[in-house]
N, C-alpha and C positions, 0 to 999 in steps of 0.2 A: 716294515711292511709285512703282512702276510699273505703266506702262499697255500694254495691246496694242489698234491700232484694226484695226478687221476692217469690209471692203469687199466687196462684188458686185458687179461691172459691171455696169449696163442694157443694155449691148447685149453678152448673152449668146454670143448666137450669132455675134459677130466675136471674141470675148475669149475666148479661154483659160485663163482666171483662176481660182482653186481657189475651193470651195464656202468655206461661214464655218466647217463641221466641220475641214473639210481646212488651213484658214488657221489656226484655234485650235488643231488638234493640231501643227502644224510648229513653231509658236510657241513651245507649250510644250514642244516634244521641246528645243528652242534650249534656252530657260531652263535646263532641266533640264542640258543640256550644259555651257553653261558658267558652273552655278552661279548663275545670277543673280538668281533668287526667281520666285517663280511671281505672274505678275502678272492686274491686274484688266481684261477685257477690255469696249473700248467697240463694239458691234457699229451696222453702220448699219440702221436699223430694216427697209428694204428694199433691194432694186438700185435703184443709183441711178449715173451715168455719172462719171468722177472731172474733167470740165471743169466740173461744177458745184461753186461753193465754199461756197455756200449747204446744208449737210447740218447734221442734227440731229448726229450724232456726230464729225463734223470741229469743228465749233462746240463740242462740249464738252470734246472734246479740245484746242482751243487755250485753253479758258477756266481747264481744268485746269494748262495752262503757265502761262499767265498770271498764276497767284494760286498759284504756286510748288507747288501739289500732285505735280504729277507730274515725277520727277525724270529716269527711262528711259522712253520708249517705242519703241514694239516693231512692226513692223510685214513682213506675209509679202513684199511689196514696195515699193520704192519708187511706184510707180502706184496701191496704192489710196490713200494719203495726196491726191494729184493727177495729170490729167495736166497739166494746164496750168502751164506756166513758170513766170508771173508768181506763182503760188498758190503752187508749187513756193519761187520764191526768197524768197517772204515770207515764207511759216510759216518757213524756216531762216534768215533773217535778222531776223525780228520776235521769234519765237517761241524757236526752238531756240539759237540763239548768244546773244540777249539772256539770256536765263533758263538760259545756261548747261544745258539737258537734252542727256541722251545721248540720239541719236536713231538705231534701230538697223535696217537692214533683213537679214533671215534669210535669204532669197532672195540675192541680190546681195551677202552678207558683207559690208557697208558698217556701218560704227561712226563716227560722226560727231563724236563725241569728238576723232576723228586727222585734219588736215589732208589725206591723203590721202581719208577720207573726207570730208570738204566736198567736193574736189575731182570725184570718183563722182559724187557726190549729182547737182550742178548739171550735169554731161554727161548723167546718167541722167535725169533732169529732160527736160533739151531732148529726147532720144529718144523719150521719154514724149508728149512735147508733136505731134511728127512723124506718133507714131505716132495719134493720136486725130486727127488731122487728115484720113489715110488712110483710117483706117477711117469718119470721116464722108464720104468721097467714096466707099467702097466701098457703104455702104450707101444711099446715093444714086441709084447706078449701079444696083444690085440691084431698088432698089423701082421706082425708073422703068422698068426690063424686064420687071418683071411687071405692071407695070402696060398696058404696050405689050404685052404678049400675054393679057391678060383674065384675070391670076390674081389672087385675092382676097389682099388685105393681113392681113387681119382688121379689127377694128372695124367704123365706121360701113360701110355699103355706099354706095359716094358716088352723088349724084342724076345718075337717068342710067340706071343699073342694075337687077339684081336680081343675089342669087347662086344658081348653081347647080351642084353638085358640083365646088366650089371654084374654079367659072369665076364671071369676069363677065360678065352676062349683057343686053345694051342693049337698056332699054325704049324702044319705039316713042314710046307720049305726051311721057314724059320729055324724050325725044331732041330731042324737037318745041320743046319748053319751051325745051333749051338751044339751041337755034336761035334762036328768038326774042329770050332774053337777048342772045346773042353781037351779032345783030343789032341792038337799041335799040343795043347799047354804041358798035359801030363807028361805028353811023349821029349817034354824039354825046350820046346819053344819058347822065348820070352815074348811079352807082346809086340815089340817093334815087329818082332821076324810073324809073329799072326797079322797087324796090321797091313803088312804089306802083302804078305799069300791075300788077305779078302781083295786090298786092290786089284790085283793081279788077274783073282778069279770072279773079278767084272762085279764082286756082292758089296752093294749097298748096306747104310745106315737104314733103322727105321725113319727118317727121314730122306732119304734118297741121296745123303753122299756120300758121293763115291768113296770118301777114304773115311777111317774111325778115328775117332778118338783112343788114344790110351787109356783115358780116363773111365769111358763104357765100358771097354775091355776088360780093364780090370774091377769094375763094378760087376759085369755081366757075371764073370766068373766066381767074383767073392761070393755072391748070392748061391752058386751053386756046387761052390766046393766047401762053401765053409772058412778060407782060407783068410786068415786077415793078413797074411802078406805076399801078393801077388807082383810078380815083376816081368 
C-alpha cells in the first residue's frame, strides 16, 4: 500500500515549509505523474518541529513499515520525515532498507529504491540536521532582543511586568520582589529556604498563590543571573 506523511513545522516563522493543502496536492500531482496510485495520506495532528521523533504520525508511519503495510512512501521533503540525523539514519536503516519500502521525496527527486538515492538521502539528512541547529540559535538570538528591548513574546507575561501595547512594561512592587529573590540567592539561600521566606512574607505567584514553585524560582533567576545551575 502506499503512504504519503505530511508535516508542519512549529516554528513557522523560520521555516518555509508548504501548508498540509499544498504538501497533499504536490504529492498527489507526483502520483498522478508517474503513475504510481493515489496513496493514503498520514497527516501530523498539528505543527510540531521535525527534531522531535516522538510524533503521533511518524509513529504510525513506522509501525505501518514495520508490519509490512506500507510498501511506498511519499513524502513533499525530506525534512518533514526528520531533521535530525540520527532519526534520519534510523528510520532508512531500521525502517526503509530492512522492510525493503521505496521511500520517495517529490521535492528533491530522491527515490531510494536507487543507490544513488540512499546516497541524497543521508547528505540531505545531514543538511537537515545543520539546518535546525541554525535556526535554533536564530530563534534564540531573536527572542533574547526583544526580550532586551521590552517587546512582549506572547504567553505568560513573566513576573516582573505588565503588558502594554505590546511593550513590557516593569512593575515597581514586583521589581522589588525580584530584588529580594536575587538577593537571598546570592547571599546563599537555596530556593527551598526563598520559597518559604515569600510564603512567610504573605507574597504571591503571578497568579495569586500563595506558595512558588521551585521550578519559577529557579527559571526567574536563571534569566537573570545567567546561571544555568541554580539550586
Amino acid at each position: 500500500m502506499i503512504y504519503a506523511y505530511i508535516r508542519v513545522s512549529g516554528q513557522t516563522n523560520y521555516d518555509s515549509g508548504l501548508s498540509i493543502e499544498e504538501q497533499r496536492d504536490r504529492i498527489t500531482a507526483y502520483c498522478e505523474a508517474k503513475d504510481i496510485g493515489y496513496p493514503e495520506f498520514i497527516i501530523e495532528p498539528r505543527a510540531v518541529s521535525g527534531s522531535k521523533s516522538n510524533r503521533p504520525g511518524f509513529n504510525r508511519l513506522k509501525e505501518l513499515v514495520l508490519t509490512g503495510k506500507a510498501k511506498v512512501v511519499l513524502v513533499y521533503d525530506l525534512s518533514r520525515l526528520s531533521r535530525d540525523l540520527f532519526d534520519s539514519v534510523e528510520f532508512l536503516k531500521k525502517y526503509v532498507d530492512r522492510k525493503g519500502v521505496r521511500l520517495i521525496s517529490v521535492n528533491e527527486a530522491i527515490d531510494l529504491s536507487t543507490s544513488i538515492g540512499k546516497q541524497s538521502y543521508q547528505m540531505t539528512s545531514l543538511a537537515n540536521e545543520w539546518y535546525r541547529e541554525s535556526v535554533s540559535k536564530r530563534m534564540i538570538m531573536v527572542k533574547d532582543h526583544m526580550r532586551r528591548t521590552g517587546q512582549y513574546l506572547g504567553g505568560l507575561v513573566p513576573y516582573g511586568f505588565t503588558v502594554k501595547d505590546g511593550q513590557l512594561i516593569p512593575l515597581e512592587y514586583e521589581q522589588e520582589i525580584i530584588t529580594l529573590i536575587l538577593t537571598m540567592y546570592k547571599e546563599g539561600s537555596n530556593l527551598s529556604a526563598i520559597r518559604q521566606k515569600l510564603f512567610q512574607l504573605g507574597i504571591p505567584t503571578k497568579k495569586g498563590k500563595p506558595r512558588w514553585s521551585i521550578k519559577v524560582l529557579s527559571s526567574l533567576i536563571k534569566e537573570r543571573t545567567d546561571n544555568a545551575e541554580v539550586i
